[in-house]
C-alpha positions in Angstrom: -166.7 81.2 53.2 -168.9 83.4 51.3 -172.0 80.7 52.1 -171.3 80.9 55.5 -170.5 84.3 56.1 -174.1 85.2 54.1 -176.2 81.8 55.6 -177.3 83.8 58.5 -179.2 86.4 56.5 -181.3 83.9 55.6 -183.2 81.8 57.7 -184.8 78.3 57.3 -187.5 78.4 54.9 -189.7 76.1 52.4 -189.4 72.3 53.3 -186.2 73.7 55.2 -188.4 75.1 58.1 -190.1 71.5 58.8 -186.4 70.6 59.1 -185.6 73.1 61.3 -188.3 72.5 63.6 -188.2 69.3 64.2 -184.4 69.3 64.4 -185.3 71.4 67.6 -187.3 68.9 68.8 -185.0 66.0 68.4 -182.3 68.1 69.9 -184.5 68.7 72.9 -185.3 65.6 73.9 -188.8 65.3 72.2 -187.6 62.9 69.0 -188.3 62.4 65.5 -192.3 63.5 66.4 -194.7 66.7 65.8 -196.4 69.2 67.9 -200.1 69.6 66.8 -201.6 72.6 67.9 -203.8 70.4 70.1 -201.1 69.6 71.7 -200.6 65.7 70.7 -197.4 64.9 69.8 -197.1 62.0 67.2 -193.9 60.2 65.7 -193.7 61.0 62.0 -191.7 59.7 58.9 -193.3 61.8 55.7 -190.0 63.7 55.7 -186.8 62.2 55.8 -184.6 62.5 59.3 -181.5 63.0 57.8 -181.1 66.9 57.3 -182.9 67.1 60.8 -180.6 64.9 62.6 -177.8 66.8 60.7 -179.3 70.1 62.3 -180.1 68.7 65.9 -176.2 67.9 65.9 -175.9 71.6 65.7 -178.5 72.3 67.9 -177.7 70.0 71.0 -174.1 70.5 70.7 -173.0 74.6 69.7 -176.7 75.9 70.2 -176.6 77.0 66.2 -178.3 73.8 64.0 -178.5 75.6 60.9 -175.1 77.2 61.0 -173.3 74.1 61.7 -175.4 72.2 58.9 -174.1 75.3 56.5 -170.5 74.3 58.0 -171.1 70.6 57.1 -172.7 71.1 53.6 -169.6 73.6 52.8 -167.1 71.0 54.0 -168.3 68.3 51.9 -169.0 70.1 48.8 -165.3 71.2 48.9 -164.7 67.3 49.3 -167.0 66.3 46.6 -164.4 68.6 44.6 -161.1 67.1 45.2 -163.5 64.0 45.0 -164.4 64.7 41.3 -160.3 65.9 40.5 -159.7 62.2 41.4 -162.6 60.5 39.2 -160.7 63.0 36.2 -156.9 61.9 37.5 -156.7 59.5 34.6 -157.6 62.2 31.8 -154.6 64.3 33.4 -153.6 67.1 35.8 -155.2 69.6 33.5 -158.6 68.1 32.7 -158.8 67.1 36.3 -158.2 70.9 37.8 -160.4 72.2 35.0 -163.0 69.8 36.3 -162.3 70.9 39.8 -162.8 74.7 39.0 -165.9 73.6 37.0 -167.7 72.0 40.3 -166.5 74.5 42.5 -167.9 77.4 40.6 -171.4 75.9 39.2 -173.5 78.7 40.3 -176.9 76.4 40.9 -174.4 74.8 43.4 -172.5 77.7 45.2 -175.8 79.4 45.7 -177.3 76.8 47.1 -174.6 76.0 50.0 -176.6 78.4 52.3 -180.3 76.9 52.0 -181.1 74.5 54.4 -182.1 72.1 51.8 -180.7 68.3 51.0 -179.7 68.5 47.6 -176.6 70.0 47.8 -175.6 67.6 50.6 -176.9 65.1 48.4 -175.1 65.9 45.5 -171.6 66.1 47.6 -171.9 63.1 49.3 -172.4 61.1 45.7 -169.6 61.9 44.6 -167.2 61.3 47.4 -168.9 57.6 47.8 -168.1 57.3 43.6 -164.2 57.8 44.6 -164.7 55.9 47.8 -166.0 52.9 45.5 -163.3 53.0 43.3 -160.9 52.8 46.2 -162.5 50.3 47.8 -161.2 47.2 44.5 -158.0 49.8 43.4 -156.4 50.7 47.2 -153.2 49.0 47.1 -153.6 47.6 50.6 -156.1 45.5 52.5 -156.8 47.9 55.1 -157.2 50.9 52.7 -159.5 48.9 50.9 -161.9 48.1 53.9 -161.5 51.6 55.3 -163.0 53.1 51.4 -165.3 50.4 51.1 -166.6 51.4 55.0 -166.5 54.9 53.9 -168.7 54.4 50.7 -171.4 52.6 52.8 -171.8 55.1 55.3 -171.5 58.1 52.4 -174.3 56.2 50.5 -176.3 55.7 53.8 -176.4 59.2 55.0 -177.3 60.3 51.3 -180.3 57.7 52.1 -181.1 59.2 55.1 -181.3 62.5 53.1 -182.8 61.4 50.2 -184.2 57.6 50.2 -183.7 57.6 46.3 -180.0 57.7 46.5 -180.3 54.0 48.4 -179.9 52.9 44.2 -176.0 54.4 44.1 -174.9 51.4 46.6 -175.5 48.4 44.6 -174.9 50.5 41.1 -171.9 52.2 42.4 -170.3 49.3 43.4 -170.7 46.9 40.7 -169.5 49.9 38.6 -166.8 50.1 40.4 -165.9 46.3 40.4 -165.8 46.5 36.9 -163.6 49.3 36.3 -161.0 47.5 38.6 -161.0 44.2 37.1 -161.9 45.0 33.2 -163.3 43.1 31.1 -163.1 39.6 32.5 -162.6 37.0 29.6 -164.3 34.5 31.2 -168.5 35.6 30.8 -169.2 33.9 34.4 -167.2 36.0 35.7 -167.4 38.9 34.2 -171.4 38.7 35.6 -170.3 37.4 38.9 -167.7 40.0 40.4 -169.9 43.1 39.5 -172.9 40.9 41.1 -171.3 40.1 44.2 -170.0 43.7 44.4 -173.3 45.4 44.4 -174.8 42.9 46.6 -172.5 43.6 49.5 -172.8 47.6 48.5 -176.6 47.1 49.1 -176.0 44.7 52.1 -173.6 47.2 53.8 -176.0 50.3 53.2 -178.9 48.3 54.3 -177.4 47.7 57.5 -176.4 51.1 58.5 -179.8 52.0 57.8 -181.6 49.2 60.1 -181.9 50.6 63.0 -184.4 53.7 61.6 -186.3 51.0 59.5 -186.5 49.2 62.7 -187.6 52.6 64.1 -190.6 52.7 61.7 -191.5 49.4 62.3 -191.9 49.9 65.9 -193.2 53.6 65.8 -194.9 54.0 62.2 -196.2 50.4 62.1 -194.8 50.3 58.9 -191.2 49.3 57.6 -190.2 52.2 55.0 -187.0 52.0 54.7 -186.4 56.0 56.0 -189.8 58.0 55.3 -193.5 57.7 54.2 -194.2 59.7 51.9 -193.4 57.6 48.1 -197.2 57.2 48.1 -197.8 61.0 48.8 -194.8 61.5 45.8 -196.5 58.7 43.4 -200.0 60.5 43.4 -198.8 64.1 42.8 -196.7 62.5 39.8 -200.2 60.9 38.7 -201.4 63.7 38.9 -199.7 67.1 38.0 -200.4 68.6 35.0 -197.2 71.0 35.1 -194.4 68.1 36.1 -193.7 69.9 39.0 -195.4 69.5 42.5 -198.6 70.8 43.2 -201.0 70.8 45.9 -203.2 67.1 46.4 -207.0 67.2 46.7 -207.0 64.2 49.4 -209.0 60.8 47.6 -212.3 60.1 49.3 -210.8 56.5 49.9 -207.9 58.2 52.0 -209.9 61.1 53.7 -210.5 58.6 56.6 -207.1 57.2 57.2 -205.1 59.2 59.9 -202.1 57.0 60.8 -199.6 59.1 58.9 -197.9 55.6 57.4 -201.8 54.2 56.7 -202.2 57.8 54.9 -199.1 57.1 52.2 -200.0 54.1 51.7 -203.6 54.8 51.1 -202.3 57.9 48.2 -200.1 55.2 46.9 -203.4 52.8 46.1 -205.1 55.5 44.6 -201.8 56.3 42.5 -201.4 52.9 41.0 -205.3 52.6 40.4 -205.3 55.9 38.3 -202.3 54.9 36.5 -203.6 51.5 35.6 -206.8 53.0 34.3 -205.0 55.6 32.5 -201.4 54.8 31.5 -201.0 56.6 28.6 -202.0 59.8 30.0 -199.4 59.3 32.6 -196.5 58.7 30.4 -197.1 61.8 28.2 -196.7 63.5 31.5 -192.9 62.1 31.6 -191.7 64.7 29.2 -192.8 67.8 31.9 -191.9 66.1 34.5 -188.3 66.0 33.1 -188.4 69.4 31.8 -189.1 70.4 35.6 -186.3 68.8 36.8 -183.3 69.8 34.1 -184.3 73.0 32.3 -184.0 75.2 34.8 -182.5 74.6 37.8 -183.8 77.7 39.7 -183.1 76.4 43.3 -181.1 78.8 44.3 -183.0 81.6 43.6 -185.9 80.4 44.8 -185.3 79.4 48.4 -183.0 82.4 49.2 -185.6 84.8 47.8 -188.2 82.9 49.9 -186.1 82.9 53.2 -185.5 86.5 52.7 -187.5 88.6 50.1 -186.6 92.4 51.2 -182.6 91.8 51.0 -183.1 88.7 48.2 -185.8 90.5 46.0 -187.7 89.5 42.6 -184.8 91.2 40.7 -182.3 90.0 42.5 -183.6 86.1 41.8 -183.9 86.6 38.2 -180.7 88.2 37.8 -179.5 84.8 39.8 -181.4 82.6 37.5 -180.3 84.3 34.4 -176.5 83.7 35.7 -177.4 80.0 36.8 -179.1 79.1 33.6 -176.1 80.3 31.5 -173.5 78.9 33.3 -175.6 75.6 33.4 -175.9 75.5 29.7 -172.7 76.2 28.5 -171.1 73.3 30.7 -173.9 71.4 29.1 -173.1 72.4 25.4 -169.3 71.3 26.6 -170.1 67.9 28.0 -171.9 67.1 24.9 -169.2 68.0 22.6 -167.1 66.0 24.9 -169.1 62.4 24.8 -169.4 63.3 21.7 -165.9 63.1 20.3 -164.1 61.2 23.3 -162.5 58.0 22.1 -164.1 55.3 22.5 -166.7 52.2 20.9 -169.7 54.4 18.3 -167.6 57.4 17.4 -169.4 58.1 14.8 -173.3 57.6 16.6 -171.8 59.6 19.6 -170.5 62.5 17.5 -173.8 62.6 15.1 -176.1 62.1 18.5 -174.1 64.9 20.3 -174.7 67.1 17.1 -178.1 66.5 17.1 -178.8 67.4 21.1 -176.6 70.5 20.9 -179.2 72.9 19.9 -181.5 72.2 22.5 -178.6 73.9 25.2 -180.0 77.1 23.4 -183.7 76.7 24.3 -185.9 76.3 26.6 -186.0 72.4 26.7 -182.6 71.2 27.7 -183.6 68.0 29.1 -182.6 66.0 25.8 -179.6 67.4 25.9 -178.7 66.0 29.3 -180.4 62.7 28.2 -178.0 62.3 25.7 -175.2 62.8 27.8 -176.1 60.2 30.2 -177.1 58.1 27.1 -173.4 58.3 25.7 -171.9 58.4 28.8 -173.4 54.9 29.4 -171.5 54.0 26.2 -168.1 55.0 27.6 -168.5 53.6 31.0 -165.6 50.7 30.3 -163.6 53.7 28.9 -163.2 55.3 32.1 -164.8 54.8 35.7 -166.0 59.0 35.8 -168.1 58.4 32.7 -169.8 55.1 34.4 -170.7 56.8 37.5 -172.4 59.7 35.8 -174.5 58.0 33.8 -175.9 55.8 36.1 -176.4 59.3 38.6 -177.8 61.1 34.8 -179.9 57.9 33.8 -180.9 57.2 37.4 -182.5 60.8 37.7 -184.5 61.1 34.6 -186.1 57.0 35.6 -187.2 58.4 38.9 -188.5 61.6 37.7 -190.5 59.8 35.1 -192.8 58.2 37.9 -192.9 60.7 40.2 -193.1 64.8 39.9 -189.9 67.1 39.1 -188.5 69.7 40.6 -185.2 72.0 39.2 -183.6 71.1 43.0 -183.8 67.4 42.2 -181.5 68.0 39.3 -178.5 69.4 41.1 -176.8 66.3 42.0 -176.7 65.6 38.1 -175.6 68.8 37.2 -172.0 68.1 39.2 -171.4 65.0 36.9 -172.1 66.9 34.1 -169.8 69.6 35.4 -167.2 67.4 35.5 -168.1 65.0 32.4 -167.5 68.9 30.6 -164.0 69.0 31.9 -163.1 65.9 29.3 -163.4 68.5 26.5 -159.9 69.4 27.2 -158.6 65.7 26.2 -156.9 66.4 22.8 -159.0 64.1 20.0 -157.1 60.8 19.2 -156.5 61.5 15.7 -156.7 59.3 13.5 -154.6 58.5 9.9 -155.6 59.8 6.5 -156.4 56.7 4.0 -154.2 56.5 1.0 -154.8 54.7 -2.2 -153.0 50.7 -1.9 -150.6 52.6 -4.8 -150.0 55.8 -3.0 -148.8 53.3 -0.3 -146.7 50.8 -2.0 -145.3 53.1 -4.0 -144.5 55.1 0.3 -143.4 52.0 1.3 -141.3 51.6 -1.5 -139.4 55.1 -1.3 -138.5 54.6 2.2 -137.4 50.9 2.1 -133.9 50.6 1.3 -132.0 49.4 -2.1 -130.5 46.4 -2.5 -127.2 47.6 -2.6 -127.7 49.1 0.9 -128.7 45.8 2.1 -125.5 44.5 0.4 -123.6 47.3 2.0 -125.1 46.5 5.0 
């Protein structure tokens, strides 16, 4: 309420205000295309349709595209809540509302609602697919089944159209998911082959719902990218940055020449894998900033709504947001270490001494190895419980693409709500476990509590 009640005070801004306008355009008739001030109008595909098409909805229909997109990215993150209570159902009620109040309060998120940004969205939609995918093997009818394993493809599909990145959830999510429904199968064949099969129709599914706009880019872009055209673009500025984080591109004299927008990427692309070929060492001791970007400080938040509106969001105003943010962000970290770290499970011991060890970095600057380490042993509890699985694939997932190419603190939010609710699991009492006793101290037990022989006579 609070998100939508505020949104209007601050207006599309950053990469928001390309969505905005061409959301206008689409809802007007024009397409997915541009306006040059020369008045050509060209299709494009360097920024993804989704949040766009969201906004044209809006637009075409009640006249207000970016309040309705507020509407919609409110709705869902409330979803993605009661989502996330149902990935925590089998730690019980307790852990599962704690992990509820956790999401629903994680200031980087509740901030965010009102920018007109995809990583919220994003974030929300993830999550509900996770649930979704779980349903889809564990519903107890046919019909339910098909109707969750429908839902997940189209939730994993629009996250695509948002984000093309997120296209990795369908086949991971649901082999994930075929695995926490069937176990451990006994036989190894099959214990490859269900998860297999599962992922292959999650990816099949996805990839369908997605054909027509690929078909789109084929026809308009003369190039087949899957939703957008800009990975090349993305690959170069990872090459390239010297902070992790974007920053402007001097365009390569083998590109400067190239002005099909498609031709363009691809072009930045070539250049990319040239100067990482020649280099490659250079680039991998970028990885480290390039993750410290993404998962130290998330800063979103602040950012855009100081941006969309700096006399009624000003400079104090954002730090005093970003201070809040950060703590809040850190101390769910510091408790979803402690609780991969003791949660029962296969490596106790490594998990406890790793968790130890990644605990004081929630108190500096550098967080990232902390949440490394959580998606590191939450990989080792995925066949403990399905939540675990999920967000270490979405943890894991996000630091392997931000290693190739450049980070940004929005790029972590989606992360941040598994860790949220990974936190929640700190509530599950410790399985204890029994204090050794000498073989004398326990024959001589045994002994006392074992009845005489005249009590067996008795008896």
């Amino acid at each position: 309420m609070a998100a939508l009640a505020f949104g209007p005070l601050f207006p599309p801004a950053a990469d928001g205000a390309y969505f905005d306008k061409l959301a206008r355009r689409i809802a007007g008739g024009a397409g997915y295309t541009w306006l040059w001030p020369d008045g050509a109008v060209t299709p494009v595909a360097h920024y993804p349709v989704g949040f766009s098409a969201l906004e044209a909805i809006g637009y075409r229909l009640f006249d207000a595209g970016p309040a309705f997109a507020r509407l919609v990215v409110a709705v869902l993150a409330v979803a993605a809540v009661m989502a996330g209570m149902r990935l925590l159902a089998p730690f019980g009620p307790r852990v599962a509302r704690t992990g509820g109040w956790l999401l629903a309060l994680h200031q980087a998120l509740v901030a965010y609602v009102p920018a007109m940004m995809t990583e919220a969205l994003v974030g929300s939609l993830v999550v509900i697919a996770a649930a979704l995918a779980l349903d889809t093997f564990a519903a107890p009818s046919v019909r339910r089944r098909v109707l969750a394993g429908t839902g997940f493809a189209v939730l994993v599909a629009a996250a695509t159209y948002l984000r093309p990145q997120s296209i990795v959830f369908a086949p991971l999510f649901a082999g994930a998911a075929a695995v926490a429904s069937r176990g451990v199968a006994p036989d190894r064949a099959r214990r490859l082959l269900v998860p297999a099969a599962a992922a292959a129709a999650g990816l099949a599914a996805t990839l369908l719902l997605l054909a027509p706009w690929t078909a789109r880019n084929c026809v308009r872009m003369h190039a087949c990218a899957l939703v957008s055209v800009n990975g090349g673009w993305n690959l170069l500025i990872g090459a390239e940055t010297t902070s992790g984080a974007w920053q402007e591109l001097a365009t390569p004299e083998d590109c400067r020449t190239v002005w099909d927008e498609a031709a363009k990427d691809a072009c930045f692309g070539k250049v990319a894998v040239r100067e990482i070929e020649a280099a490659p060492l250079p680039w991998l001791a970028r990885v480290p900033s390039k993750w410290s970007t993404t998962f130290d400080y998330f800063g979103a938040a602040p950012f855009y709504l100081h941006v969309a509106n700096p006399e009624r969001f000003g400079e104090t105003a954002k730090e005093r947001l970003g201070a809040v943010e950060t703590l809040y962000a850190r101390l769910v970290l510091l408790a979803a270490l402690v609780a991969v770290g003791r949660a029962r499970g296969p490596f106790a011991r490594v998990r406890l001494v790793m968790a130890a060890l990644a605990a004081p970095f929630v108190f500096v600057v550098h967080a990232w190895p902390a949440y490394l380490v959580v998606g590191v042993l939450a990989a080792s509890l995925g066949l403990e419980a399905p939540l675990f699985a999920f967000a270490a694939l979405v943890l894991l997932a996000t630091f392997a693409i931000h290693a190739v190419f450049f980070g940004a603190g929005r790029y972590g939010l989606p992360a941040a709500e598994w860790v949220a609710l990974i936190a929640a699991t700190v509530l599950v009492p410790r399985p204890s476990t029994p204090r050794r006793r000498s073989p004398a101290r326990g024959l001589a037990r045994a002994r006392e509590e074992s009845p005489s022989s005249e009590e067996h006579d008795a008896g």
